[in-house]
C-alpha positions as a Markdown table, in Angstrom:
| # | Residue | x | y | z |
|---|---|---|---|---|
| 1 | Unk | -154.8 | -1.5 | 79.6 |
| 2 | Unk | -155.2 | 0.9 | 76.4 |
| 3 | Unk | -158.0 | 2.2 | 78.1 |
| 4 | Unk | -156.2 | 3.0 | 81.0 |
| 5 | Unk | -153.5 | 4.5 | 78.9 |
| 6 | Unk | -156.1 | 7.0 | 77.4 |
| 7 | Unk | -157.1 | 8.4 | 80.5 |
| 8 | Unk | -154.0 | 9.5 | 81.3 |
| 9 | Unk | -152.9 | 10.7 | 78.1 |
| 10 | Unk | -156.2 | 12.4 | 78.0 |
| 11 | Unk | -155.2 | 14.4 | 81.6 |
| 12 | Unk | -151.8 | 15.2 | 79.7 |
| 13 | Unk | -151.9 | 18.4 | 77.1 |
| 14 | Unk | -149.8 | 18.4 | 73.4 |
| 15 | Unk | -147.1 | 20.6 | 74.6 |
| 16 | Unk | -146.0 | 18.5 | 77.7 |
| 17 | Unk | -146.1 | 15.4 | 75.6 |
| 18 | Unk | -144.3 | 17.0 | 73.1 |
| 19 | Unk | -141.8 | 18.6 | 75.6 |
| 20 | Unk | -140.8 | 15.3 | 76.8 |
| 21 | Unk | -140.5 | 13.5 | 73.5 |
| 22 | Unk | -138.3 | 16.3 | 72.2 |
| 23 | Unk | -136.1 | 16.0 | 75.9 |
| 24 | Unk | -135.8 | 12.1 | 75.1 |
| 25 | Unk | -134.3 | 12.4 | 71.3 |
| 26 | Unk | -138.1 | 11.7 | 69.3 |
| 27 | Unk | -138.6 | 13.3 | 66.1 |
| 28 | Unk | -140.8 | 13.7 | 63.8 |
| 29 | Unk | -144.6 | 13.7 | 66.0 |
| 30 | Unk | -146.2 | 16.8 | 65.8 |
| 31 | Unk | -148.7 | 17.2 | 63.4 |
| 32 | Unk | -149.0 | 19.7 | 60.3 |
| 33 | Unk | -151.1 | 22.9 | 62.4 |
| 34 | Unk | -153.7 | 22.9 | 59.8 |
| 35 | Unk | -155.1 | 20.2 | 61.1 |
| 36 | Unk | -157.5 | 22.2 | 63.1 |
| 37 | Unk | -160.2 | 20.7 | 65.8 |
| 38 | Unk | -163.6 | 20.9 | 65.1 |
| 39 | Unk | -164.6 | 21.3 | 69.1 |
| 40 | Unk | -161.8 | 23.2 | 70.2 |
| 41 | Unk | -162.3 | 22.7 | 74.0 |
| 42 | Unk | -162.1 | 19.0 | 73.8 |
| 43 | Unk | -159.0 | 16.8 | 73.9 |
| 44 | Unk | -158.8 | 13.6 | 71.4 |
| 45 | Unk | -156.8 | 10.8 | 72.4 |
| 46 | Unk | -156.6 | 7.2 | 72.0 |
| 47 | Unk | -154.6 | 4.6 | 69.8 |
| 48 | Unk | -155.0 | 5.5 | 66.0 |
| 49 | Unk | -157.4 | 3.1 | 63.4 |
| 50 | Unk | -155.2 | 4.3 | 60.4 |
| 51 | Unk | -157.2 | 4.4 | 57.2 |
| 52 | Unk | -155.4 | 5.3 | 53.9 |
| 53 | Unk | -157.2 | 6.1 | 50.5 |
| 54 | Unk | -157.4 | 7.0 | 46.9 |
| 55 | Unk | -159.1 | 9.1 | 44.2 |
| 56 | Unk | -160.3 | 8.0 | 40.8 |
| 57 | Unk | -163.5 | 6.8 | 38.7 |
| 58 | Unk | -165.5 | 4.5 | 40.4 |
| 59 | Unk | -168.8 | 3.3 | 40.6 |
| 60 | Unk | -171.1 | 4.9 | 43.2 |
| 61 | Unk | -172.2 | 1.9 | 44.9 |
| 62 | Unk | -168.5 | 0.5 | 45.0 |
| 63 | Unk | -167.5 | 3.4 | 46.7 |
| 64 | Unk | -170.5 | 3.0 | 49.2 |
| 65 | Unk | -169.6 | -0.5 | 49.9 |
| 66 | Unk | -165.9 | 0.5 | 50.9 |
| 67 | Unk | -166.8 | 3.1 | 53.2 |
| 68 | Unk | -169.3 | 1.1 | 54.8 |
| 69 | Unk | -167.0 | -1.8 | 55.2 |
| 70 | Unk | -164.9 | 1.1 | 56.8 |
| 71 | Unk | -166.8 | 2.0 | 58.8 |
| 72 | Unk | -167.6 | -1.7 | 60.3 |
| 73 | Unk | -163.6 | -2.7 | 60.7 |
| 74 | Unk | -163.1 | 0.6 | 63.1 |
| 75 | Unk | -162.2 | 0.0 | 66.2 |
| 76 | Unk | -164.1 | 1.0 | 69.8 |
| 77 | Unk | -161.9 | 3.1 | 71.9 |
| 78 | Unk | -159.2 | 4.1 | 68.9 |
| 79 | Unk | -159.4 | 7.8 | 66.8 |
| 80 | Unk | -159.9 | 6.8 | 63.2 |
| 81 | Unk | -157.0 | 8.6 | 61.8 |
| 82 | Unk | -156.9 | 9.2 | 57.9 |
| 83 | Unk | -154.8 | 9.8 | 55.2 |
| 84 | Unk | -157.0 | 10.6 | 52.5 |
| 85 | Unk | -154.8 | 11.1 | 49.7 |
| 86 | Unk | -157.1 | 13.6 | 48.4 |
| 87 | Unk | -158.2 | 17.8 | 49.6 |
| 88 | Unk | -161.5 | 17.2 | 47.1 |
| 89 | Unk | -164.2 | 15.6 | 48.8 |
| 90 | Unk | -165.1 | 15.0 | 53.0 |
| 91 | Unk | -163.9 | 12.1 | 54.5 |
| 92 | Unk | -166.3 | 12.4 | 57.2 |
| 93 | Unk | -170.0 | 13.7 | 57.6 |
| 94 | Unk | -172.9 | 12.9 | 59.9 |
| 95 | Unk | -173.9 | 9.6 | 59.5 |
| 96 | Unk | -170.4 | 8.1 | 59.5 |
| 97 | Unk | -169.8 | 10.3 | 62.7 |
| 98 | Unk | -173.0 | 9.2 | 63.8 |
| 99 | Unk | -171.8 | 5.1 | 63.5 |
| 100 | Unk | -168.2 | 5.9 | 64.7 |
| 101 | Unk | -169.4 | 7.0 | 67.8 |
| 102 | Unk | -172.1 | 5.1 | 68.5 |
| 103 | Unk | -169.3 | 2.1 | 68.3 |
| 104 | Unk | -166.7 | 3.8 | 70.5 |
| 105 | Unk | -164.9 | 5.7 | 68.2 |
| 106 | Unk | -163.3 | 8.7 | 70.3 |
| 107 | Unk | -163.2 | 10.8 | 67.3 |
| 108 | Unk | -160.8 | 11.4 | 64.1 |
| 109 | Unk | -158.3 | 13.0 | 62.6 |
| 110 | Unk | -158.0 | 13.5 | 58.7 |
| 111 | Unk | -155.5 | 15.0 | 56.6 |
| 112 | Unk | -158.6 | 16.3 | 54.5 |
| 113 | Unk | -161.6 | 17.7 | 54.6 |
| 114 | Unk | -165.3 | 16.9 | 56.4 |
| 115 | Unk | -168.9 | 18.0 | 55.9 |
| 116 | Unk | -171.8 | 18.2 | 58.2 |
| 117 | Unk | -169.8 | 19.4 | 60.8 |
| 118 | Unk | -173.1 | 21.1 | 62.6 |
| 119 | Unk | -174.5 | 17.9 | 63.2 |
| 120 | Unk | -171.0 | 16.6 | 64.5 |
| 121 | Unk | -170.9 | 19.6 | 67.1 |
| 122 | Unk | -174.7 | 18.9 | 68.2 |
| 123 | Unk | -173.1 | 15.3 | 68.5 |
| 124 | Unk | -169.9 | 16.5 | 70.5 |
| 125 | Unk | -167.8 | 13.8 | 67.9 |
| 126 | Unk | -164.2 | 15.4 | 67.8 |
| 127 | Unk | -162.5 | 15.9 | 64.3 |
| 128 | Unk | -159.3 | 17.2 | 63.6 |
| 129 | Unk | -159.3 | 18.2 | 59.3 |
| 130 | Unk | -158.0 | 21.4 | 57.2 |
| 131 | Unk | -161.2 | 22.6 | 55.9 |
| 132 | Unk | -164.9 | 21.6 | 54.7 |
| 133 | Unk | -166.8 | 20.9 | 51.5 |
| 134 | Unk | -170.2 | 19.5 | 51.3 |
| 135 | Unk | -168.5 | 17.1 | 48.6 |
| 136 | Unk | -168.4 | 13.7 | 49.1 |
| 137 | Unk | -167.0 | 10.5 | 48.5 |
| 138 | Unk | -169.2 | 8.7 | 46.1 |
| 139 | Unk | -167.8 | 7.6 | 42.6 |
| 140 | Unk | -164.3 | 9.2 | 43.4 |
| 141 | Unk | -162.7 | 7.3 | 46.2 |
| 142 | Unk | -162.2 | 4.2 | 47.8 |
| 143 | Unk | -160.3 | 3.0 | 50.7 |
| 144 | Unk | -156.7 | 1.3 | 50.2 |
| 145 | Unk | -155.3 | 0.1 | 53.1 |
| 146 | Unk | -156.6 | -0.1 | 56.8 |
| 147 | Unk | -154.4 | -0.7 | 59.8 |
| 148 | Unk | -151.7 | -0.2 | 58.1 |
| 149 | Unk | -148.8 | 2.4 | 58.4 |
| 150 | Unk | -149.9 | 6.3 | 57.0 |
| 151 | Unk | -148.0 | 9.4 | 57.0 |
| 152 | Unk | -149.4 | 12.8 | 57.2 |
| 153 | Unk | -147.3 | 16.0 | 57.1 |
| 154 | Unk | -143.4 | 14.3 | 58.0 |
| 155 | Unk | -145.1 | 11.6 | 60.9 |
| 156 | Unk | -145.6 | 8.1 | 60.0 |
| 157 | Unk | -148.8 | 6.6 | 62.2 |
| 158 | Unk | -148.6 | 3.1 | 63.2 |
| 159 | Unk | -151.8 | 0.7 | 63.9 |
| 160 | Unk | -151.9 | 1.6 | 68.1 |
| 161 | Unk | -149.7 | 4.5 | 67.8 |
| 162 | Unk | -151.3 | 7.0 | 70.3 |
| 163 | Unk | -152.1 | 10.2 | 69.1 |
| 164 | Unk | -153.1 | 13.6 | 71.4 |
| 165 | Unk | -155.3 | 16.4 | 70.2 |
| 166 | Unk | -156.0 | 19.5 | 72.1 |
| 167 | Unk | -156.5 | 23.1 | 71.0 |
| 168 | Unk | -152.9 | 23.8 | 70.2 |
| 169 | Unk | -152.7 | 20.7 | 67.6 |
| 170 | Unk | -152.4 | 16.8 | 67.3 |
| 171 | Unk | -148.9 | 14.5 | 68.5 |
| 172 | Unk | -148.1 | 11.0 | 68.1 |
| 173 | Unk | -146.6 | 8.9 | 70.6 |
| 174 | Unk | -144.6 | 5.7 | 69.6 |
| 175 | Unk | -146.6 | 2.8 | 71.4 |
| 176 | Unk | -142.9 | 1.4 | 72.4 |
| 177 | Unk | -142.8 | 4.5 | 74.3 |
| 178 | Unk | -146.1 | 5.6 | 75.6 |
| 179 | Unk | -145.9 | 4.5 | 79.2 |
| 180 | Unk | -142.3 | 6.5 | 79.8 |
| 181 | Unk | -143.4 | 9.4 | 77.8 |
| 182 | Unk | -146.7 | 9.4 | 79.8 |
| 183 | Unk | -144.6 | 9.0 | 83.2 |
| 184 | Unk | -142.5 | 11.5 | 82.1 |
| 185 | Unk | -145.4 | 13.8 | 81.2 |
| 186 | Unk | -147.1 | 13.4 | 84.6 |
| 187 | Unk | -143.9 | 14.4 | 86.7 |
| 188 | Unk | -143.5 | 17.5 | 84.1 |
| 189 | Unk | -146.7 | 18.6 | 85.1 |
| 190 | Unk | -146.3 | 17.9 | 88.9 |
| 191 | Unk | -143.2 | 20.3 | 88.8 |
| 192 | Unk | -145.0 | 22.7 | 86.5 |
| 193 | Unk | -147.8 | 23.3 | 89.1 |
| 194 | Unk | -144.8 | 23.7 | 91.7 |
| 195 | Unk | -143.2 | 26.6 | 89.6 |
| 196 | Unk | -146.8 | 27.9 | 88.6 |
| 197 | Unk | -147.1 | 28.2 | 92.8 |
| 198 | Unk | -143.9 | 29.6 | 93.0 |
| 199 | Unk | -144.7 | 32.5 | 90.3 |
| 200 | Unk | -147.9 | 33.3 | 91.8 |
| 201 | Unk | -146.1 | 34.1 | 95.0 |
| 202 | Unk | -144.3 | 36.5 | 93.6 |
| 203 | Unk | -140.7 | 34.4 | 93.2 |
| 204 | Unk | -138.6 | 35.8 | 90.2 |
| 205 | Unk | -139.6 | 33.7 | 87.0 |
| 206 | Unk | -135.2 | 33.0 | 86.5 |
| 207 | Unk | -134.9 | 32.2 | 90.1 |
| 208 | Unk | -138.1 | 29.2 | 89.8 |
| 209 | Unk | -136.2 | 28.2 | 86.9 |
| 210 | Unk | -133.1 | 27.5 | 88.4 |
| 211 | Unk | -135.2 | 26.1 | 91.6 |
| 212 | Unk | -137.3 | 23.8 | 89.7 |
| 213 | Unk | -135.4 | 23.2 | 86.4 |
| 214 | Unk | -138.4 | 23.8 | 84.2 |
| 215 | Unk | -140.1 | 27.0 | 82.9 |
């Protein structure tokens, strides 16, 4: 069924989805915009594997063992979404990438930073993060929570949430309302090819509004 549901949030693009949750009263789902994609041309979507951290003092192979074990828990056909608590050290690189996807993982999105992103192109393993450092992890943080409720920028992220990445940024959609915001979306996009159609043939862009309702 989630699977299902990813394939046709996949066909859908961020500003439809977010078009339609802002028609039906939702708040609060668009991402911060420097969250930037690593692969541009790809879409991300899936249910979210929410991972929150923290920063201190600890001991390297502590910190080694919690990543690991995070990176066992994650979930095949989710996008392991972050909040890393921290914009010091890369909460992803290429082994970890390497892992994720090689278990199902459909990619990530971190409100941090990642390294070895070359080797996560030659891979084709989507990221959405704000910037890079070779930095990482080891002695100075440690997962706190897993499935469990994060919030980056003002949108809280539930366990099985489904989130949308594209070029122009990241959305969440409420699971209670992914199937109407999805059948919503698809008609949208139905009637936007119609006025698309319309354009191209010359009618006057007002007029296909009024026509079609949707510009």
């Amino acid at each position: 069924m989630s699977e299902d549901l990813t394939q046709r949030l996949e066909r859908c693009y961020t500003g439809i989805i977010h078009d339609v949750m802002r028609a039906v009263g939702l708040t609060d789902f668009t991402l911060p915009p420097e969250l930037r994609p690593l692969l541009p041309g790809t879409k991300l979507a899936g249910p979210a594997f929410t991972v929150e951290g923290k920063t201190g003092e600890f001991d390297a192979h502590e910190t080694l063992l919690g990543w690991t074990g995070l990176l066992s828990a994650a979930r095949p056909g989710h996008v392991w979404v972050c909040q890393p608590n921290t914009e010091e050290v890369a909460l992803m690189g290429e082994l970890s990438a390497e892992t994720l996807k090689n278990k199902g993982v459909r990619g990530c999105v971190i409100d941090g930073l990642s390294r070895d992103t070359e080797f996560m192109i030659e891979m084709g393993f989507q990221a959405y993060f704000k910037a890079y450092t070779p930095r990482d992890i080891v002695g100075v943080w440690l997962p706190k929570t897993i499935d469990e409720p994060i919030k980056i920028g003002a949108v809280w992220i539930r366990p099985g949430d489904y989130v949308l990445g594209d070029r122009d940024g990241v959305v969440r959609i409420p699971i209670e309302v992914i199937e109407e915001v999805l059948d919503k979306a698809e008609a949208a996009i139905s009637t936007e090819n119609k006025v698309r159609t319309a354009i191209l043939a010359g009618t006057d862009p007002q007029a296909a509004y009024l026509q079609f309702g949707k510009f």
